[in-house]
N, C-alpha and C positions, 0 to 999 in steps of 0.2 A: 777582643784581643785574642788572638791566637798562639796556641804555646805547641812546643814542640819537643816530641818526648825523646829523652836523653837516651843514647847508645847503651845497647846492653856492655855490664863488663865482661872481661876475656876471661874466659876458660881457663885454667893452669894449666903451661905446656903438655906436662906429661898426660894429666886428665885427656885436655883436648884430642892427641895423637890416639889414644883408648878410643874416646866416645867414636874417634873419626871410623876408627874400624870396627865398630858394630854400629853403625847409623845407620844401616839397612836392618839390622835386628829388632833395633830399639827404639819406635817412633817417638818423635816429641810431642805428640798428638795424640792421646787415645779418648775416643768417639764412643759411646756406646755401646755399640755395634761390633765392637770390637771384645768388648768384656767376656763373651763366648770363648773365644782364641786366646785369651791372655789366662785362662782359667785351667788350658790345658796343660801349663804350666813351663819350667824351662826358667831361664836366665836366673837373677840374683833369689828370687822368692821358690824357686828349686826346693824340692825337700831336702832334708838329710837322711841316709839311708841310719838305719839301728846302727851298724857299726859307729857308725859317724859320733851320737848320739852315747854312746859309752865312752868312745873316746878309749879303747885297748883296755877295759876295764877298770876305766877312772871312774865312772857315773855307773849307776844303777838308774834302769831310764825304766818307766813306769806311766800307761794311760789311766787315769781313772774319769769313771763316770761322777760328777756330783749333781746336784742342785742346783737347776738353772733360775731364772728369774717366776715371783710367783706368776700360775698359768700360762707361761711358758714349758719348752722341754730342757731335757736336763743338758750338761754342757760337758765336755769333755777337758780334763788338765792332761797336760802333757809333764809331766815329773823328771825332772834329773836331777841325784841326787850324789853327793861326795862317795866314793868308797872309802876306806879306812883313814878317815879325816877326825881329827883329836879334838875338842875344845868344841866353842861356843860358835853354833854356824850362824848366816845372816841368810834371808832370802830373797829371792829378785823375782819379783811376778812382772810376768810378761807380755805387752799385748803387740801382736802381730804389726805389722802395715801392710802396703797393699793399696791404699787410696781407699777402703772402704768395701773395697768391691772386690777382689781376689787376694791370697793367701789361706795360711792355714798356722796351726801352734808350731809348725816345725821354721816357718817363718824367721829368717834372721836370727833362729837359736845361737848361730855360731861363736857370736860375740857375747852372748850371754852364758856360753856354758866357757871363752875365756875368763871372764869376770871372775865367774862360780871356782873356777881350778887356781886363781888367784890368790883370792880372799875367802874361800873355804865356803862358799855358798850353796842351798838349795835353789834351784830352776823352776820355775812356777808358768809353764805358757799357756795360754786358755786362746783354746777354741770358741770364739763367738759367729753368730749368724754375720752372713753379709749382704751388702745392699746389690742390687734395688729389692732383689727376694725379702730380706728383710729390711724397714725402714729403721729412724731411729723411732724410739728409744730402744729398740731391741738390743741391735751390737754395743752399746756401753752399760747396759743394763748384766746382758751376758758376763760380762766383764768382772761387774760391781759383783755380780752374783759369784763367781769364781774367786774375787777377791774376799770376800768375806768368809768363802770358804776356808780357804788359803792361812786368814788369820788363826780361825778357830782352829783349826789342827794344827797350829804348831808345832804342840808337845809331840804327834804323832808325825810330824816331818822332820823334825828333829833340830829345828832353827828357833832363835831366841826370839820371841815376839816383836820386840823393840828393836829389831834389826830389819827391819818387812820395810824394800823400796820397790817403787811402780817402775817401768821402763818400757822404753818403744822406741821405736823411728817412723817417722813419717805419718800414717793413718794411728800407725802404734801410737807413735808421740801424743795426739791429742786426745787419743783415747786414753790414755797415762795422763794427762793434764786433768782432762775431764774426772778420772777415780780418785785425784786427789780434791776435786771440788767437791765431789759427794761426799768423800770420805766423812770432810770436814761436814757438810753443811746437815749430813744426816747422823753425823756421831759413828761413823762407821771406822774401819782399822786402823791404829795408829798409823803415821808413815815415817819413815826415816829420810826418806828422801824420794825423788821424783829427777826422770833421767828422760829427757827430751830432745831425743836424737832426730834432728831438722825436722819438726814436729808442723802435723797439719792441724792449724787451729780455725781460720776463718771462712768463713764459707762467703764474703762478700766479693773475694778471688776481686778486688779492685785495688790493691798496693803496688804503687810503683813497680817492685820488682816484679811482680804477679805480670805488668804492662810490659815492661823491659823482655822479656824471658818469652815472651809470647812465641812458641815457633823452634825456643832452641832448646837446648841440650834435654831433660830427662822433665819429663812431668810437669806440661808448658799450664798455660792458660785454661788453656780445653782439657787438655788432659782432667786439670783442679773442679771445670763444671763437670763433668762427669761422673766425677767421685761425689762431689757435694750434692750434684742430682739426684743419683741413685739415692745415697741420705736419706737426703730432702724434699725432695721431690721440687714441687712449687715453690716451696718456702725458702729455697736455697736463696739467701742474700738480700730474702724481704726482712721488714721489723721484728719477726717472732720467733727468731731462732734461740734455743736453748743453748745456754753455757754450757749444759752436759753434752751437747755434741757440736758445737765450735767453742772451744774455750775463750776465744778471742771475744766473743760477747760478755764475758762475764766481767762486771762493773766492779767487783769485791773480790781483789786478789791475797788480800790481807791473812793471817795464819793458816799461812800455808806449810807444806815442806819443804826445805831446802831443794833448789830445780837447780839442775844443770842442761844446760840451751845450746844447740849449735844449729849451725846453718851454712853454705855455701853463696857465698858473694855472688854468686851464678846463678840462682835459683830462685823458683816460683814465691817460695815460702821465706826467704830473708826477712823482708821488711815485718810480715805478721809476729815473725818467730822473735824479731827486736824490739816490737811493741809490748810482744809479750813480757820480758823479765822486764824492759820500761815497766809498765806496769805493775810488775811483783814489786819491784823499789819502791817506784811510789805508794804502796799501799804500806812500805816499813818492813816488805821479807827479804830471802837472801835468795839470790841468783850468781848464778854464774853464766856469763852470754860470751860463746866462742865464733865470732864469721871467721869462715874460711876460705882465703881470697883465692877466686876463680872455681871454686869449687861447684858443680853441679848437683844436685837433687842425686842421693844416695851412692857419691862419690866416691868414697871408703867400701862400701861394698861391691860396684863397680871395678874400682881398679886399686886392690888392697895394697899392692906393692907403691903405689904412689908416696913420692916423702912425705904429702900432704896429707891422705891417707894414715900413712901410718902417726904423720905429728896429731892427729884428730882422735886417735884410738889411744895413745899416749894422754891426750888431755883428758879424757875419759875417766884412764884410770889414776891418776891423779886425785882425779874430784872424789872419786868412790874412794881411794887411800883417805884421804882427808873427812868422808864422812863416817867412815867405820872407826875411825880413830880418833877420833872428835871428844 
């Protein structure tokens, strides 16, 4: 019997008219070989210069060196911190995206240091190794190491313990999923919450939309093995893949922290990302799962002006209103 696979969905107008005009910028395809060039940096994963990064002297922005994983080297935090802000802060640690293989802590800070001017937060972005230079366990290892950090000073960052949520997009995302499995499974930092902005979980890169998407808009098919390659090396998408570096493997999603899920109707990572809080329900936790129709693979930062865009950063803080007030 032969089956025939279904049309991708459409783009959202205004998305699409964006992507149309940087389609020579932004291949749907990134190979390997490519990783060299994408490292030199530019488009959405661009740093933020220091001014950026104070924001006219709203944040106190600070590098420190801490303790990296044991027999590893040590890691670097990227710190932003409230200026003359009253009361009880929360903090938000940060882990990059990039697909694995290029960014850095200054990585998609921007939405995190709105969060932070929001809701009166500490900024917490950690510098971890990346792939294929480094495999896993290294970069969620880094992570874990920076988070555990992160907890233990508290008193010395000046946010209330029990206010510490994980957050990412995309390579971010699953590494944020993954710090909430260790968290749990090794007794490591309380979490308040876990923030899974179109997060990469699966390395079997075989889900309908994963097929669907093959070729279009941002972070196709191949783009997904090249990231899980570098990872993984061999092992991308045989039997032995670790939960700590595709969370989509992991069988026990049960006491977890409150996740917030999105994803773009248009993208690689839909279908994983819906498995996912699937998943967290059925084991008895709480999700919240937003698709965003027509949306592409890192939309919102893409083309921030988009209604859709901006109804996705809207839903965002919503969730984060609702968990700090909880």
């Amino acid at each position: 019997m032969t089956t025939t696979q279904a049309p991708p969905p459409p783009f959202d107008p205004e998305l699409a008219a964006a992507l149309n005009a940087v389609a020579d910028q932004i291949p749907s395809s990134v190979t390997p070989e490519q990783i060299p060039l994408m490292r030199q940096g530019g488009g959405a994963l661009a740093q933020l210069a220091a001014p950026d990064l104070t924001r006219d002297g709203r944040f106190t922005v600070e590098d420190r060196t801490v303790p990296g994983p044991d027999g590893a080297p040590d890691i670097s935090l990227l710190i932003c911190r409230p200026t003359g802000t009253t009361g009880t802060l929360g903090c938000v640690y940060h882990t990059h995206g990039g697909g694995m293989i290029v960014g850095d802590n200054r990585s998609g800070i921007g939405e995190m240091l709105d969060w932070a001017e929001r809701f009166g937060l500490v900024v917490v972005s950690v510098e971890y190794r990346l792939a294929p230079e480094t495999p896993h366990p290294g970069p969620v290892e880094d992570c874990y190491a920076g988070l555990v950090w992160t907890a233990a000073h508290a008193t010395d960052l000046g946010y209330d313990p029990d206010r510490l949520l994980v957050a990412g997009a995309s390579a971010g995302g699953g590494l944020a999923a993954a710090l909430a499995l260790l968290s749990r499974d090794r007794g490591g930092p309380s979490l308040l919450g876990q923030m899974l902005i179109y997060p990469m979980l699966d390395d079997r890169n075989n889900t309908p939309s994963a097929i669907q998407m093959a070729g279009r808009g941002v972070w196709d098919r191949t783009s997904n093995q090249t990231g899980w390659g570098a990872l993984l090396g061999d092992a991308a998408g045989g039997p032995d893949v670790s939960p700590y570096a595709a969370p989509a493997r992991a069988t026990d999603l049960s006491n977890l922290p409150p996740a917030y899920i999105d994803a773009g109707s248009a993208e690689t990572f839909r279908d994983e990302d819906v498995a996912y809080a699937t998943h967290i329900w059925q084991s008895g936790g709480r999700a919240e799962l937003h698709v965003w129709p027509g949306g592409f693979h890192g939309f919102d930062l893409m083309v921030p002006t988009a209604a859709i865009s901006q109804d996705a950063r809207e839903a965002r803080l919503h969730w984060l209103n609702r968990l700090f007030n909880a």
